[in-house]
C-alpha positions, 0 to 999 in steps of 0.5 A: 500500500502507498505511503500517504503524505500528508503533504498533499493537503495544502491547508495543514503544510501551510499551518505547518510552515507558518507554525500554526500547528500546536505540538500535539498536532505537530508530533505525527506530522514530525514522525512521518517527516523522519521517513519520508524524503518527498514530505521532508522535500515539499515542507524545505521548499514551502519554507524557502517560498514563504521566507522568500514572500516574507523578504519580498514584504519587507522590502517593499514597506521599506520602499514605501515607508522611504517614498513618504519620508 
């Protein structure tokens, strides 16, 4: 039988990359990432995604708090 990866519901990774997630909640979740590569793979590349827009944030209230100063 194939494993299910959990990855596959959008909702739960992006509580899960946000840190949304209570430690009880997030304990199975960490088991299963120990044992598989393509979960671990998908939760590295939605971190990379969510630091990246969270940069991009940043940078544009820096722009637009410099052009009303």
């Amino acid at each position: 039988m194939p494993q299910e990866h959990w990855t596959e519901d959008e909702e739960l990774l992006a509580q899960v990359v946000l840190g949304r997630l209570s430690e009880s909640q997030r304990d199975p979740l960490d088991r299963h990432l120990a044992s598989c590569e393509e979960c671990r793979r998908r939760v590295a590349d939605e971190q990379l995604l969510a630091a990246g827009v969270q940069r991009a944030g940043r940078d544009d209230l820096k722009v637009r708090l410099h052009q009303r100063l």
